[in-house]
C-alpha positions as CSV (number, residue, x, y, z in Angstrom):
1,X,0.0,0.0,0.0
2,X,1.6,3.3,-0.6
3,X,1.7,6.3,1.2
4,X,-0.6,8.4,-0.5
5,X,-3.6,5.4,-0.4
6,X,-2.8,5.1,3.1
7,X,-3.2,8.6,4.4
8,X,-6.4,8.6,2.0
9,X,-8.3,5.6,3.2
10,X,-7.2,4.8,6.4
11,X,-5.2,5.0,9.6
12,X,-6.5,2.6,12.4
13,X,-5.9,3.7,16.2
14,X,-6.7,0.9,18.9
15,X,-8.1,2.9,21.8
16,X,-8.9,0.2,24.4
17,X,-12.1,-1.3,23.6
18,X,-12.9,1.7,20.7
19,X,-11.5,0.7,17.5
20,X,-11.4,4.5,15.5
21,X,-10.5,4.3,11.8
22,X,-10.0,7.7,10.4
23,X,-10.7,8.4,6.5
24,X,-10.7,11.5,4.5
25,X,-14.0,11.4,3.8
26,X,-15.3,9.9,7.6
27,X,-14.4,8.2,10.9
28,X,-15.7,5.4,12.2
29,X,-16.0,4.2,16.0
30,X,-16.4,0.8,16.3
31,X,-16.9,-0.5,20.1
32,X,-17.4,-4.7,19.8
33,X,-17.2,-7.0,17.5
34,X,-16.8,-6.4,13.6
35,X,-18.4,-9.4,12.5
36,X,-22.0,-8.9,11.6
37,X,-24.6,-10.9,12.9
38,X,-28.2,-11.7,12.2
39,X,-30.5,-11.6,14.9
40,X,-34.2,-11.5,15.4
41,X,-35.5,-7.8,15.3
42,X,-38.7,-6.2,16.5
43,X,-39.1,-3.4,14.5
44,X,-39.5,0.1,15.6
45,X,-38.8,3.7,15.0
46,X,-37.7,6.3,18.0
47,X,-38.1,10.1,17.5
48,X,-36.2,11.8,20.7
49,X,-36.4,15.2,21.9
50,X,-32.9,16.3,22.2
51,X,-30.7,17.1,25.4
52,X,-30.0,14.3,28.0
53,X,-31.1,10.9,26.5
54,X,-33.9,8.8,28.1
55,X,-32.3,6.0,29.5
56,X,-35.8,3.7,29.8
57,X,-36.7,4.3,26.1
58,X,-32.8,3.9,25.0
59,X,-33.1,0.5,26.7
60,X,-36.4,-0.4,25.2
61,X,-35.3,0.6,21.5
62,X,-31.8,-1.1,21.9
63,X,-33.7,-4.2,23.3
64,X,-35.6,-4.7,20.5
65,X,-32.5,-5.4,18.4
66,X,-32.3,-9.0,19.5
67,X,-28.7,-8.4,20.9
68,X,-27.8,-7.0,16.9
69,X,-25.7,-4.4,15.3
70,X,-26.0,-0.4,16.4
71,X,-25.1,2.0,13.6
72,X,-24.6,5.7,15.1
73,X,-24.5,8.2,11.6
74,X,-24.0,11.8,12.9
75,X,-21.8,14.9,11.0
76,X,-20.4,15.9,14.1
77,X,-19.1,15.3,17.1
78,X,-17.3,11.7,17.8
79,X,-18.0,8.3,20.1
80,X,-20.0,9.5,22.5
81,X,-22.9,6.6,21.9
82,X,-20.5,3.6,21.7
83,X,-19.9,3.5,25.9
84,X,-23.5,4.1,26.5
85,X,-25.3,1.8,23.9
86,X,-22.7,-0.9,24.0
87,X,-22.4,-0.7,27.7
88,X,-23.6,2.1,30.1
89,X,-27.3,0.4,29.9
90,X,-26.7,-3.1,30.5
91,X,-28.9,-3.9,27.0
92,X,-26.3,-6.9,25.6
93,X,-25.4,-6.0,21.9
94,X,-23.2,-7.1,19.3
95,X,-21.3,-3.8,18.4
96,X,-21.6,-0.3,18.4
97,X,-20.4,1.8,15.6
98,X,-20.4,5.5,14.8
99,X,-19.8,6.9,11.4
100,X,-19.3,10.5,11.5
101,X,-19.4,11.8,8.3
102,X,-17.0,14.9,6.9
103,X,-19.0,15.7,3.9
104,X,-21.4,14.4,1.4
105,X,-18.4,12.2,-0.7
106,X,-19.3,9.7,2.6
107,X,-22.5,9.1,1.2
108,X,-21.0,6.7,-1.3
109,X,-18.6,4.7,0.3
110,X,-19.3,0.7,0.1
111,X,-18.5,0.4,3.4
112,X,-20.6,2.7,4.7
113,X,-23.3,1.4,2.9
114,X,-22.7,-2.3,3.8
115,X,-22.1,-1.2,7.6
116,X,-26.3,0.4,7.0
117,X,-27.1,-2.3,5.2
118,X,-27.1,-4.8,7.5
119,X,-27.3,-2.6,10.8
120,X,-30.5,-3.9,13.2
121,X,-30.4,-0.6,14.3
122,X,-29.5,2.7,12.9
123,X,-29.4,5.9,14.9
124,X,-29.4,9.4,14.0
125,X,-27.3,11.4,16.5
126,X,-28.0,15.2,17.3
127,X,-26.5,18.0,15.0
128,X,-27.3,19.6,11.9
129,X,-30.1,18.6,10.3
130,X,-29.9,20.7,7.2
131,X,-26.2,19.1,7.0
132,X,-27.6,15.9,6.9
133,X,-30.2,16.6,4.4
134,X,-27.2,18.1,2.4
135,X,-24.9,14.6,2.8
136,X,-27.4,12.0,2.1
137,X,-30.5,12.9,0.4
138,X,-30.2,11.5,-3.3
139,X,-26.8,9.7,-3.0
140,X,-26.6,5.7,-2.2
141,X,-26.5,6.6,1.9
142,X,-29.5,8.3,1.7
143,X,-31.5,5.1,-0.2
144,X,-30.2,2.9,2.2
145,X,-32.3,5.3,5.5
146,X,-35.5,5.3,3.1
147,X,-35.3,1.7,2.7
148,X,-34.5,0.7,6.1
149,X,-37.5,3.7,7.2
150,X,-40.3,2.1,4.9
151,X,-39.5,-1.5,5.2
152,X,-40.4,-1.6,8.9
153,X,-38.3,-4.5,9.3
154,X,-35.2,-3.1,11.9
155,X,-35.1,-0.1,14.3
156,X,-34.2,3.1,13.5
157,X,-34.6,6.6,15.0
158,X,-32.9,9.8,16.2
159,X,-32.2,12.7,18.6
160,X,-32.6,16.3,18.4
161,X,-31.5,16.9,14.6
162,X,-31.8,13.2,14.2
163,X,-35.4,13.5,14.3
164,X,-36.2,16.1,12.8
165,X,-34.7,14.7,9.0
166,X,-37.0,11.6,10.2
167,X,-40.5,13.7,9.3
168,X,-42.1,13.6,5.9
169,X,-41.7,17.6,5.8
170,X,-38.5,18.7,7.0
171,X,-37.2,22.2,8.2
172,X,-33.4,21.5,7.3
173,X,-32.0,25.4,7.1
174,X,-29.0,26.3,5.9
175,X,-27.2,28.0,9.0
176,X,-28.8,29.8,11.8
177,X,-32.5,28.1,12.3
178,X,-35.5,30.1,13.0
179,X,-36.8,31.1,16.1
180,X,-41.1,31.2,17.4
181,X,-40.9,34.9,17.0
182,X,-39.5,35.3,13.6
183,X,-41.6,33.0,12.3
184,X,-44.8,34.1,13.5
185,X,-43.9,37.7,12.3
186,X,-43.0,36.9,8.7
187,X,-43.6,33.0,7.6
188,X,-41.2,33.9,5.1
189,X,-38.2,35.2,7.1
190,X,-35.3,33.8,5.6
191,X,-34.5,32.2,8.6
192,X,-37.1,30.0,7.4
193,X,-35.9,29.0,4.3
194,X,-35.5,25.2,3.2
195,X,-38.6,23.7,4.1
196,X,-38.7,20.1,2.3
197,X,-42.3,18.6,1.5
198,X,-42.3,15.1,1.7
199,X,-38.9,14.7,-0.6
200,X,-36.5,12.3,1.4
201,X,-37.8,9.3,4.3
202,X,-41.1,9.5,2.6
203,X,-42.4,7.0,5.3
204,X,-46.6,6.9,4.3
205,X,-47.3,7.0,8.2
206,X,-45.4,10.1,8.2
207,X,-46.4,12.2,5.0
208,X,-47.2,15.9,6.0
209,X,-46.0,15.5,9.4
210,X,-43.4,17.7,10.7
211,X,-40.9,16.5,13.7
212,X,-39.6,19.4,15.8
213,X,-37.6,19.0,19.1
214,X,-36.7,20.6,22.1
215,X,-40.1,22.2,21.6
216,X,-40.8,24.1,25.3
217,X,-37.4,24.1,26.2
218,X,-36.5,26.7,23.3
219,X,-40.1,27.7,23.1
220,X,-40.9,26.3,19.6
221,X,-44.4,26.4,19.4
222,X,-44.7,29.1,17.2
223,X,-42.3,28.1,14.7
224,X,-44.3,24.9,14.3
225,X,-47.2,26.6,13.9
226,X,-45.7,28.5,11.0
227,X,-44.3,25.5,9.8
228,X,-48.1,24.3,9.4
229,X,-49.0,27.2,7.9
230,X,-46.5,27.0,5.4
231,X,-47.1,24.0,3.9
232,X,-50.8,24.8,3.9
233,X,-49.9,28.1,1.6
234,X,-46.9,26.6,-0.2
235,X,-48.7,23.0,-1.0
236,X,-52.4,22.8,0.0
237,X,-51.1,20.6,2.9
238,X,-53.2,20.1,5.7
239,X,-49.9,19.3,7.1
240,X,-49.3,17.5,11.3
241,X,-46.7,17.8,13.9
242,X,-45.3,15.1,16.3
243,X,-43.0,17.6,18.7
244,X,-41.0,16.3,21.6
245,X,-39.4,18.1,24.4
246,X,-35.7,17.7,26.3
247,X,-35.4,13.6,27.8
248,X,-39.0,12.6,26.0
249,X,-39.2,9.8,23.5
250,X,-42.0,8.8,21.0
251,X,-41.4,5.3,20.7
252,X,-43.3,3.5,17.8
253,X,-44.3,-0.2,17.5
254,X,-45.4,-1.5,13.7
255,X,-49.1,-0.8,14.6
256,X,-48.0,3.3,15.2
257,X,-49.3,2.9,18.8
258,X,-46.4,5.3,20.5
259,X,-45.1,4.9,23.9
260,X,-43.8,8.1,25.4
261,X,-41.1,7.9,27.6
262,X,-40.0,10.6,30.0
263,X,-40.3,11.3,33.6
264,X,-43.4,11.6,34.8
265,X,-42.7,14.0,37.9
266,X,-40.4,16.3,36.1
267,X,-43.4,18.1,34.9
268,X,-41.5,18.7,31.6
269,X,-41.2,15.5,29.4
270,X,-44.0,16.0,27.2
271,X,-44.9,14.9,23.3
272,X,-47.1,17.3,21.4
273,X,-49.2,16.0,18.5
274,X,-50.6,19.0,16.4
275,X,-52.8,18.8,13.5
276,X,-54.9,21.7,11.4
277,X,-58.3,22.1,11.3
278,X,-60.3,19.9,9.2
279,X,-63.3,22.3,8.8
280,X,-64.3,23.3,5.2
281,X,-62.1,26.8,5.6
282,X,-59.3,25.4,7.6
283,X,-56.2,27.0,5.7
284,X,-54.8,30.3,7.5
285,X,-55.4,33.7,6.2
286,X,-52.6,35.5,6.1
287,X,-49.7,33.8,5.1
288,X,-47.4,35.9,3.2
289,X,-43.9,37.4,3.2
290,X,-43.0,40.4,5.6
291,X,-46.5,40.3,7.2
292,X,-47.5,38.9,10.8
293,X,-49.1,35.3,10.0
294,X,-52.5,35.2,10.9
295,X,-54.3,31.8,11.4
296,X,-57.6,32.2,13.2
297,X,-61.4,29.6,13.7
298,X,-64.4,31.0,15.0
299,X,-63.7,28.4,17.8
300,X,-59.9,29.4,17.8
301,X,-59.3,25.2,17.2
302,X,-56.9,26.4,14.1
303,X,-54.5,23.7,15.1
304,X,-55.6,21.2,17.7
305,X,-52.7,20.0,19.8
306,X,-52.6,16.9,22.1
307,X,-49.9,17.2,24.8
308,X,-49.0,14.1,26.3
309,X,-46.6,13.8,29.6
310,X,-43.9,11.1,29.8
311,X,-44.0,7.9,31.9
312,X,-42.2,4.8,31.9
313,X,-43.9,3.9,29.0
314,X,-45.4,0.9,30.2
315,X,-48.4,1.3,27.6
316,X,-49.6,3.1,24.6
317,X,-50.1,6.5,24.8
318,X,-51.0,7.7,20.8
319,X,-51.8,6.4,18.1
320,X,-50.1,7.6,14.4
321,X,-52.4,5.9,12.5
322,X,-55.8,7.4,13.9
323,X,-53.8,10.7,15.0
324,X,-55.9,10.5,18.7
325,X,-54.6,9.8,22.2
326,X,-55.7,6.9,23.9
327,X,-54.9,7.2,27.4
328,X,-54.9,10.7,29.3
329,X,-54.2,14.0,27.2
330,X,-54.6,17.2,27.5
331,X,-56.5,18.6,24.5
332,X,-55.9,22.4,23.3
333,X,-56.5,25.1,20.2
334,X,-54.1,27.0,19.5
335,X,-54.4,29.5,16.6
336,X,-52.2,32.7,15.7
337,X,-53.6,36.8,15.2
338,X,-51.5,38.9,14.1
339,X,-48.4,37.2,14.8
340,X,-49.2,36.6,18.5
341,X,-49.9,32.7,19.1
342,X,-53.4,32.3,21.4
343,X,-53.7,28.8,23.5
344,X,-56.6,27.3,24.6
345,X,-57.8,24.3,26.6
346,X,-60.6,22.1,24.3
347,X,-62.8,19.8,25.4
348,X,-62.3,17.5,22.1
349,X,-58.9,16.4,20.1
350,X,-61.4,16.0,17.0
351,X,-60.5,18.5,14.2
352,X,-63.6,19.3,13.2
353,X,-65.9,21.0,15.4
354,X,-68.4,22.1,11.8
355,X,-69.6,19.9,9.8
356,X,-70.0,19.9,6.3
357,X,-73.1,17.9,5.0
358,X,-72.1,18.4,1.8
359,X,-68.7,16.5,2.0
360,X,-69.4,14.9,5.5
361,X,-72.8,13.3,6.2
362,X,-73.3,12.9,9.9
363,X,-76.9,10.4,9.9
364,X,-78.2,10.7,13.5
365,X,-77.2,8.4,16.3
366,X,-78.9,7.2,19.3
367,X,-77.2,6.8,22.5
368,X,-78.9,5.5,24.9
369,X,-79.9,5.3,28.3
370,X,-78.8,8.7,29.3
371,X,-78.6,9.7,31.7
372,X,-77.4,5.7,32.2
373,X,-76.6,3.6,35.4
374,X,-74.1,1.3,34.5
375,X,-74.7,0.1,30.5
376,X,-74.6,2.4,27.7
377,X,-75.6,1.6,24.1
378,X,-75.1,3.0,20.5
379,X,-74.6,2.2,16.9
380,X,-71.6,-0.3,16.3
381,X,-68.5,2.2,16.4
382,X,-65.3,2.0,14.9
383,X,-64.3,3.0,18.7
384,X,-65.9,4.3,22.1
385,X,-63.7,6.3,24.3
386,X,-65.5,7.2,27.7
387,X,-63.8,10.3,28.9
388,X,-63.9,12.9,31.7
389,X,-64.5,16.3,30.9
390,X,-60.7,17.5,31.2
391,X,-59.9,14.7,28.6
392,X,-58.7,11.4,31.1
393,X,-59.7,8.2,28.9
394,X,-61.6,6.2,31.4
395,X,-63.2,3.6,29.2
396,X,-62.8,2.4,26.1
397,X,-63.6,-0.2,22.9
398,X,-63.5,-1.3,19.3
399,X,-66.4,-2.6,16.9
400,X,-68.8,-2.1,19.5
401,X,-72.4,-1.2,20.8
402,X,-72.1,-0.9,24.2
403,X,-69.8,0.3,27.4
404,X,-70.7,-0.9,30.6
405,X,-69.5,-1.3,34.1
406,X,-70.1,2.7,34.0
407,X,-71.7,2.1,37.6
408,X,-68.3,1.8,39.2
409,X,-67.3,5.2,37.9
410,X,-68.2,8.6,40.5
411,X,-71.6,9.8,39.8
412,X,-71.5,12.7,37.5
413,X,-71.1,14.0,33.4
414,X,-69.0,12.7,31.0
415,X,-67.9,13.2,27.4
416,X,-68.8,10.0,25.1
417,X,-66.6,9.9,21.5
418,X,-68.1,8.1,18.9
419,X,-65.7,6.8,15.9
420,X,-67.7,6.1,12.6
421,X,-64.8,6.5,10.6
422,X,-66.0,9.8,7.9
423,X,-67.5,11.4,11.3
424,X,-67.8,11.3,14.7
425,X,-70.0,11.6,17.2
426,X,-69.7,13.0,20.7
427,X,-72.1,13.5,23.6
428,X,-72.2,14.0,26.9
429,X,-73.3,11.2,29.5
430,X,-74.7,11.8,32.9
431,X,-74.1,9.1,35.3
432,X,-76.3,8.6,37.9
């Protein structure tokens, strides 16, 4: 080998247990073995918040690689996952290996590609995401994350930056990104330049959904809101929003029921799932470049939000699929005048409070007795949800015509949600 190749390809350091190997265009951590092996996966997809990891839903994802491989990509930084996945939480795997890419040349190496081919995990560190969009969309690295994304047959996710490339619609700015107050003053600021519509993970579960992270941490509500609002003006996109804050994890089984992990007395570790109005004349008025963005209903739902705390994750919490929580929520509108974002508490996490009987046909249904005792009966329903009125899920079912053991519950009024799949129906219960 001559000089010149070796200085180009590769000059391997032994650092203990850390095998580094340094190329022009990446370095690579490897903590392990190199062999590969095969193992039996359960497949699942991890969208993290940023900041401190969460060590319960880090366990849970790396558990579900059977013992397998670990691929860490990131554009910055250096080993700092191979300690903690391949040791620090006591979740037995084969190897751990980083990639840390210089530039977008990585994007075709054959090793890098094998390494992501047959990886049982791939993980998307914290950084840049607007980097990463720029080294691996359209070149063989950036196949290999849509493949492994849409074939739901591994586990994959990110942090921070990590996530946010994960969405269908991604906010990957070149430089400085933008903050709530810019964005609600001019959608347009150049500071929110590069938004990408459903151009590089394509996932179908995730088409029109936005990821944004550290959300009340760096106070990114409004931003997101914009974000929304854009792709309604730039692409007739009734677009969504999965938003996570510091040490909070949605984690994802195949069904798209998500778990979210986070502390449950730190009064912080919360998921946000935002979606725009589905009324007739849902898109936002003023929407244009210079000029304070202006999103208002008549019932101020513009975007309906469903904030979620953090436990241990010991059940689902959302699901993707029907966009609805299904244990306790809290349920709010938020809509923007004038540039100034205005939060309310709702009473529904439907996003439609009109109908239209043009489009949307609501025939009448009959629930019965009310107010009821213990049994309550209705048309067959897609779902039931039994609620309380600040949004607790206290019953629930699927295909069915009936609740009951209601006389167990404290005397008093409820909220009854009715899935028929083109509508829904919701009424209040008095239990007596």
């Amino acid at each position: 080998m001559t000089l010149y190749s070796l200085r180009l390809y590769c000059i391997v350091i032994v650092l203990s247990s850390c095998t580094s190997v340094m190329a022009q265009d990446y370095v690579v951590y490897l903590s392990g073995d190199s062999a590969d092996v095969q193992t039996v996966v359960q497949p699942a997809f991890v969208l993290a918040g940023g900041g401190p990891d969460n060590d319960e839903a880090m366990r849970w994802m790396l558990s579900r690689t059977g013992g397998g491989d670990v691929v860490v990509i990131r554009a910055s930084g250096s080993d700092g996952y191979n300690p903690y996945f391949y040791s620090e939480l006591g979740v037995p795997v084969n190897s751990v290996e980083t990639i840390v890419f210089r530039n977008r040349n990585a994007s075709y190496s054959p090793y890098i590609v094998d390494k992501l081919s047959k990886a049982e995990l791939i993980w998307i560190a914290g950084g840049d995401q607007g980097k990463y969009y720029d080294y691996w969309a359209g070149t063989p690295v950036g196949d290999i994350l849509v493949a492994a994304a849409n074939a739901g047959n591994r586990v994959m996710g990110g942090t921070s930056a990590g996530m946010m490339i994960l969405g269908g619609i991604v906010y990957a700015p070149v430089g400085t990104g933008v903050i709530s107050g810019e964005a609600l003053q001019d959608p347009y600021h150049f500071h929110m330049a590069e938004l990408r519509y459903n151009t590089f993970i394509q996932m179908p579960l995730f088409k029109d959904v936005v990821f944004d992270t550290h959300f009340d941490q760096r106070e990114r509500d409004g931003r997101t809101l914009a974000f929304l609002a854009r792709a309604a003006r730039d692409q007739g996109i009734r677009a969504r929003a999965v938003a996570c804050n510091e040490h909070t994890a949605v984690c994802l089984d195949t069904s798209g029921m998500a778990r979210i992990f986070g502390d449950p007395n730190s009064g912080e570790d919360y998921a946000y799932f935002l979606e725009a109005n589905c009324e007739q004349t849902w898109q936002p008025q003023t929407v244009e470049g210079g000029k304070p963005l202006t999103w208002t209903q008549v019932h101020g739902n513009a975007v309906v939000v469903q904030k979620i705390a953090g436990t241990h994750g010991d059940s689902a919490a959302f699901d993707l699929k029907k966009w609805k929580s299904v244990g306790d929520a809290q349920w709010m509108y938020w809509q923007v005048s004038s540039g100034v974002l205005e939060k309310k508490t709702a009473m529904t996490n439907d996003c439609r409070l009109v109908t239209s009987s043009a489009t949307y046909p609501i025939a009448p249904v009959t629930v019965y007795p009310n107010p009821v005792t213990d049994i309550v009966h209705f048309e067959e329903a897609e779902s039931a949800v039994l609620t309380s009125t600040l949004g607790s899920c206290i019953l629930s079912c699927e295909n069915c015509t009936l609740l009951k053991g209601l006389d167990s519950l404290t005397r008093g009024t409820y909220l009854l949600k009715l899935d028929y799949g083109i509508h829904q129906k919701r009424k209040l219960l008095i239990l007596h």
